[in-house]
N, C-alpha and C positions, 0 to 999 in steps of 0.2 A: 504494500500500500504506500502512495506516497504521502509525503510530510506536509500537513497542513499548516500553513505557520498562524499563529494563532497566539493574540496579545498574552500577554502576563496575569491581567485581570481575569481575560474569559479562561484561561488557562487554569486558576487558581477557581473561578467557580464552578467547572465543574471535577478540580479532585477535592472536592470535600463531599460529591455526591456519590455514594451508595444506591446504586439503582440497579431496578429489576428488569426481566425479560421476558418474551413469552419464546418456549420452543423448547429444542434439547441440542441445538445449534446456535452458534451467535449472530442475531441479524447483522444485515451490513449498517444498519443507522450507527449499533451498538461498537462496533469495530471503527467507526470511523471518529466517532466519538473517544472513544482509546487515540487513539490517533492525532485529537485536538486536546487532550489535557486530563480525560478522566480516568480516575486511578483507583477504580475501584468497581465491582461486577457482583452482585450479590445474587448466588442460587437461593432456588425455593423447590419443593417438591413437583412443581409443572414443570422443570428443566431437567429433573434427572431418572435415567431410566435403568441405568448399570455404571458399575464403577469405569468401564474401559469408556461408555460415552461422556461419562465427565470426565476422562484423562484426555478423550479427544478435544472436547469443547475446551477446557480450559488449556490447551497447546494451541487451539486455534486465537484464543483471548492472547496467548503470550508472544504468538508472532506478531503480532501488530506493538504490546510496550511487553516489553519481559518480566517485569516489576510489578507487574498489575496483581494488586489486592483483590484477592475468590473469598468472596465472603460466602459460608452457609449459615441459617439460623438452625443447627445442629448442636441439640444439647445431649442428647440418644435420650432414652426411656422414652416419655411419650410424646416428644416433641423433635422430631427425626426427620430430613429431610434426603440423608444420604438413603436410610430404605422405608420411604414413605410407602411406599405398597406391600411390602412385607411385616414391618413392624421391625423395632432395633434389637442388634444383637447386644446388646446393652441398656442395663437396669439404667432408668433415673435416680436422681437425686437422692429421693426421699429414701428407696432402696437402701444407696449405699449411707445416709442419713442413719437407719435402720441397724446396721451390721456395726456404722462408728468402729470404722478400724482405715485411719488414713494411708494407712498405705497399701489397701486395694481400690481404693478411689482415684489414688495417684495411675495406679498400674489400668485401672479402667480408661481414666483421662488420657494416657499415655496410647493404649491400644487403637482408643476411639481418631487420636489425635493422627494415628500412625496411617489409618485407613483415609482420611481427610486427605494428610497429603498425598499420598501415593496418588488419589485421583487431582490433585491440582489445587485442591483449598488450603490456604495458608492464614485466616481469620476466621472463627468462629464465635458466634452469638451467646456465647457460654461461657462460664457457667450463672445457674440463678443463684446468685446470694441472699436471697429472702427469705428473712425469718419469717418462717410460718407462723403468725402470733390469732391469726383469725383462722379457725378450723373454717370458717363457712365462705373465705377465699374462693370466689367463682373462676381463677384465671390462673393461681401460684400453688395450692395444693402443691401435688407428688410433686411438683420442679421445685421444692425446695427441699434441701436434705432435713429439715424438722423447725421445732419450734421452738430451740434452744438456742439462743444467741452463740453462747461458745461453739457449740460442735457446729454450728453451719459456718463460722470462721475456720475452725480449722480442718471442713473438708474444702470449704471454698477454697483456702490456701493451696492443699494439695490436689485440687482438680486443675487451677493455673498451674502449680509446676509439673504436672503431666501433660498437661496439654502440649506446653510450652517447650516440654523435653523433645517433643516428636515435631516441633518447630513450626506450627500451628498457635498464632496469637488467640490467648484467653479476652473477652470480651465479657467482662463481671456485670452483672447485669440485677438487679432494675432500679439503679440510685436516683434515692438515698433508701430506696425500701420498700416494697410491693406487697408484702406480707401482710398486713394488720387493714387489708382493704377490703371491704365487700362487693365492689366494684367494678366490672371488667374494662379499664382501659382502651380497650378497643371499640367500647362503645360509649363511654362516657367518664366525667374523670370524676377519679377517687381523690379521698379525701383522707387522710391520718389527720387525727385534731389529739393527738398527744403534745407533751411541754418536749422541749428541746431537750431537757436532762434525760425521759424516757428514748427519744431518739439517738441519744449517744451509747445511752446502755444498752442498747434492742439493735437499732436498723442497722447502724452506723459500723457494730463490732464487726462484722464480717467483710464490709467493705474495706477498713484497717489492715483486715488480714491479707485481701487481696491485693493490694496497694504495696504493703509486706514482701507479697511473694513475689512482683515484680510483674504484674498482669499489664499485659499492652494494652488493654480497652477497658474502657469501664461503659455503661452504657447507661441512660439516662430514662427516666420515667417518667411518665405524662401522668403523674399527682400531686393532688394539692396541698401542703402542708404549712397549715397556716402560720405554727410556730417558728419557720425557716423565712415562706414567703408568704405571706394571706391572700394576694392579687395572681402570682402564673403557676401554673405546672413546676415543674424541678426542670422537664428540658427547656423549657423558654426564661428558665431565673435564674440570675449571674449570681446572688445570694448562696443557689442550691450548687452551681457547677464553680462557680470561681473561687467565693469567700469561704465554701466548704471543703469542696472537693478539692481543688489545687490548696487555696492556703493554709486550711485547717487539717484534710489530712496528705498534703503534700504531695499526691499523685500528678505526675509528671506526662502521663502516657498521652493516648487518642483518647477521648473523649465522643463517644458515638452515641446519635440520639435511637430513642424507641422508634418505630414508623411512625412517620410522618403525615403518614395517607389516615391512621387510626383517629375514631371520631372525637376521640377527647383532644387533639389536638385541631384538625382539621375541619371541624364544623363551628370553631369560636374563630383561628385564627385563617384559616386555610391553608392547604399544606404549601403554598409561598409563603406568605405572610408567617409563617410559624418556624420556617426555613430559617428565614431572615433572621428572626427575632430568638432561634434557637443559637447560629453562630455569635449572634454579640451578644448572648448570654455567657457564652465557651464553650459552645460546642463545634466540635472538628468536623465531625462528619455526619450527616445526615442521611440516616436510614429514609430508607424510600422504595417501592415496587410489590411489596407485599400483596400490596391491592395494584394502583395506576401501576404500568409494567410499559408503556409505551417510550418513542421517544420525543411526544409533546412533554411528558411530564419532563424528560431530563430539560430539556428545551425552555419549559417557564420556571424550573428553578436556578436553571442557569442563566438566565435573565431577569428574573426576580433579584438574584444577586448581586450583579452585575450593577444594575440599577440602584438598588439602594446604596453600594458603595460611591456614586457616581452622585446620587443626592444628600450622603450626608449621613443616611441612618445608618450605615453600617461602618464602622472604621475600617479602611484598606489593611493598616496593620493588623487588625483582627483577621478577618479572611488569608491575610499570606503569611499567618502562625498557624493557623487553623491547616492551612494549604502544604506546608510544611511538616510538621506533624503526622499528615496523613503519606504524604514520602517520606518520613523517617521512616515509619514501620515496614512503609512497602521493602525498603533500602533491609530492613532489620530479617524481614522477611522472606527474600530473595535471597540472601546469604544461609538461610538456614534450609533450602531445596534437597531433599533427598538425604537430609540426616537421619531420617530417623530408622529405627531399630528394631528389627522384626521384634515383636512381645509376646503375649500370651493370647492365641486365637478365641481360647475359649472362656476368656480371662471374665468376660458377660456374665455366661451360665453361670460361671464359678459364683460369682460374685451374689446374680439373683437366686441360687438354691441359698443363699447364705441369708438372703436377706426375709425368707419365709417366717412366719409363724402361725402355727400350726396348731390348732385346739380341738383336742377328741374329747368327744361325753366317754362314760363306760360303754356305754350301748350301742357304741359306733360299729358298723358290719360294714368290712371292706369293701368296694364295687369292683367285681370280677368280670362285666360283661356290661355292653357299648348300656352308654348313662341317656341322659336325656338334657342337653343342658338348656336353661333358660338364662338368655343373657339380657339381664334387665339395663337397659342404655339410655342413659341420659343425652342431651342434646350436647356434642363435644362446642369448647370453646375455641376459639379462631387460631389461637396458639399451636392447639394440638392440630387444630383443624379432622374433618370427616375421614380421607384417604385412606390413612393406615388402620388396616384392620386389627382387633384386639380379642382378650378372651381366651379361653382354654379350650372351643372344639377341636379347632385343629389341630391342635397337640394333643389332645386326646384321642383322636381319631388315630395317633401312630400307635397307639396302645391298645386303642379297641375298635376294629373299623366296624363300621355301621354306627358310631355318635351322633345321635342328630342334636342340629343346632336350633334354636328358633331366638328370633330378636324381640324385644317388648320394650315397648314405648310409654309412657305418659300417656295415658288414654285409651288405653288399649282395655279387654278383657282382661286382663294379665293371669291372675291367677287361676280361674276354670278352665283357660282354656292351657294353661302350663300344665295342669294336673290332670286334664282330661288327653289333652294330647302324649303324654309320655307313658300314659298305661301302666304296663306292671316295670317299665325300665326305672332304675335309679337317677334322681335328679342332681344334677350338678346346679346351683343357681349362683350366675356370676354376678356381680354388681359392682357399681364403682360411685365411692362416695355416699354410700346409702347416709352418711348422716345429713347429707346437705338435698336429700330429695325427699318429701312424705310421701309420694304418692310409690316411689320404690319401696320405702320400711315399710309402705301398710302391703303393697304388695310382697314383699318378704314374709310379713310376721303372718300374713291370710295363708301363703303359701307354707310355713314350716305347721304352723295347726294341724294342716290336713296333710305334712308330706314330713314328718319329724325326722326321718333319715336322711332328709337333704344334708348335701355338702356344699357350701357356703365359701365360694371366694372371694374374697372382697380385692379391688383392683386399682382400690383409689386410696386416700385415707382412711387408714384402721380407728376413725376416731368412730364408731358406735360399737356396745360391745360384743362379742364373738356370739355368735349365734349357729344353729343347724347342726346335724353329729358329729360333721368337722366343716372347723372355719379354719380358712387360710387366709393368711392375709400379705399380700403379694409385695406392698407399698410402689405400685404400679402397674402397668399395663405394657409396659414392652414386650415382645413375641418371648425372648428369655424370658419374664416372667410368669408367662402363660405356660411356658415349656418346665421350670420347676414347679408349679403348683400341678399341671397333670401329669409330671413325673410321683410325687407323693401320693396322687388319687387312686393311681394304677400301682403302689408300692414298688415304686420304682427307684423309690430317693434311699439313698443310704439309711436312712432308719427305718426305709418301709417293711 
């Protein structure tokens, strides 16, 4: 491709953007744009179909700048983008939250990190640092390893130095805190109305850790926190990114915002106007494409920029530290190509049989022959989003073929017809999050009445308590954890 020449200014406003694509190819808008200044390509689950096609796509991205930041929002567990239609070979957060032994977290991060690069990705959206302080968290649940300040420091710490080992930038994510909202960001913004002192003892500790461990990215959250700023979000308040995050606790790194396209930012300020107003707050680089994937969108924030530098609202020196910043890492990150270190393949499994628990009554009678399972499923949030499927049929079905599955909704008959349909087979019923759904717990407790032998997985948060002849409790949904809770059903797990 030949060399666009292309000013300093417009050059510098588009490597602060992070934008998305549609395809499993790089369009040529997207290459040409590489070509004039932007330094950074963000995958999502619509772009990847096999590791060898993201090895192609992103050699096709690096013949045009060799240095170009492949961003995925790959955290594994249930928010997986590298095997969005398979489900991850790797437990989430809460999982390894669960087991609190940092140095299989590291050796997870490190695996997860290893397979990123091999296919091209050298930034990653991860990990969540969010204390889980709200069980009824509509959006942070399982992405967060618990709801203890210390231990999610110091798994967060050792997921940055695993990541980072297999040379794949950690992206510490949702500052100053996502945990303690009831909320979903994605469609409106949360609020913490805690005092500053709670926020330095709670949100704040694991962001220390990560800052500590030396994480390339922190990533910024679209909530409101009155006690920090009363009037913006944390991505759009220089309060939340400057006078905190750089001066208070002296993180140096990129600075990336949440998406920008998400309604809590983009329906008060629009995702220009929120753009703008998120760099002269301090933020480097502007998540974008999740949703808008086009290249109108690169196109009016890179003019949006442009612009406001040109009138006054945005400092030039802001944008070309911001601009900066985002080629240090590339620079940081291109030198680390192909470092990393074959690890532990199975190092997932390992990890999610570790992170089970497992409650039998006495009267528990093991299932010898294909179950019946009812997977009672809630509406998935935009994070995890629909694609990846979840659940213990399929993995049960290696154990006992003939498992039928059936799905249940909110609305649905749910329980006569789970009980009428499985006949004389034993029931598996999966669920996820039952404490944060009624119309799941009544459908549970209607269905254990008339089905007491049921086995009970739970898939999300173990916060309601164990129920059915055995409850497991998985503290996720990744494909590995579907595969140790029907390895234990079929007595298949080491203590079966």
């Amino acid at each position: 491709m030949t060399h666009t020449p292309t000013d300093s200014l417009t050059r510098d406003a588009l490597a602060v953007l992070q934008p998305g694509f549609a395809g499993t190819t790089a369009p040529d808008w997207l290459l040409h744009r590489l070509d004039e200044g932007l330094a950074s390509v963000a995958l999502f689950g619509r772009n990847i179909q096999s590791p060898a096609q993201v090895a192609a796509l992103t050699a096709q991205l690096r013949a045009v700048r060799p240095d170009v930041l492949v961003v995925a929002d790959e955290e594994g567990g249930d928010v997986t983008r590298l095997e969005v239609r398979s489900g991850s070979s790797f437990p989430g957060n809460h999982a390894l939250g669960a087991v609190d032994d940092p140095a299989l977290t590291r050796a997870v991060a490190a695996e997860l990190g290893r397979r990123l690069a091999a296919c091209g990705v050298n930034l990653t959206w991860a990990p969540c640092a969010d204390v889980n302080s709200d069980p009824g968290n509509p959006v942070i649940g399982v992405r967060s390893f618990g709801a203890d300040p210390d231990l999610v420091a110091r798994h967060t710490a050792a997921y940055v130095e695993g990541l980072q080992s297999a040379g794949v930038a950690a992206c510490t994510k949702h500052f100053p805190g996502h945990g303690d909202t009831s909320v979903d960001s994605h469609d409106a913004v949360p609020r913490i109305d805690v005092d500053a002192a709670t926020l330095r003892a709670r949100e704040l500790v694991p962001f220390r850790a990560a800052v500590a461990a030396g994480t390339k990215g922190v990533m910024s959250a679209h909530i409101l926190v009155p006690a920090l700023d009363p009037d913006r979000p944390g991505t759009l308040s220089s309060t939340v990114l400057t006078s905190l995050l750089r001066d208070e606790l002296g993180y140096d790194g990129l600075i990336i915002t949440d998406g920008m396209d998400m309604r809590a930012v983009s329906d008060v300020y629009g995702i220009d106007g929120g753009t703008v107003l998120a760099i002269a707050a301090g933020a480097d680089a502007i998540c974008v494409g999740g949703g808008p994937s086009d290249e109108d969108t690169v196109t009016l924030l890179r003019d949006a920029i442009v612009r406001a530098v040109q009138n006054g609202d945005l400092p030039r020196a802001r944008l070309a530290d911001a601009a900066d910043r985002v080629r240090a890492l590339a620079v940081w990150a291109a030198g680390k190509t192909g470092t990393a270190p074959e690890a532990d393949l199975s190092i997932g499994l390992t990890a999610a049989r570790r992170a089970l628990r497992v409650t039998r009554t006495e009267s528990y009678v093991p299932i010898t022959s294909a179950p019946y399972v009812a997977a009672f499923t809630p509406m998935a949030n935009i994070a995890v989003g629909d694609e990846t499927p979840w659940g213990v049929g399929a993995e049960l079905e290696r154990f006992f073929p003939g498992t039928v599955t059936a799905t249940f909704r909110d609305g649905d008959a749910l329980t006569a017809n789970a009980v009428q349909s499985a006949g004389d087979r034993r029931i598996v019923a999966v669920v996820r999050d039952v404490h944060r759904h009624p119309w799941m717990a009544g459908a549970l407790g209607t269905l254990l009445a008339a089905r007491p032998d049921t086995v009970v997985v739970e898939m999300g948060v173990p916060q309601a308590p164990p129920s059915g002849a055995m409850h497991i409790a998985t503290h996720g949904a990744a494909r590995v954890c579907g595969r140790a809770a029907a390895e234990v059903i079929a007595g298949k797990d080491a203590g079966g």
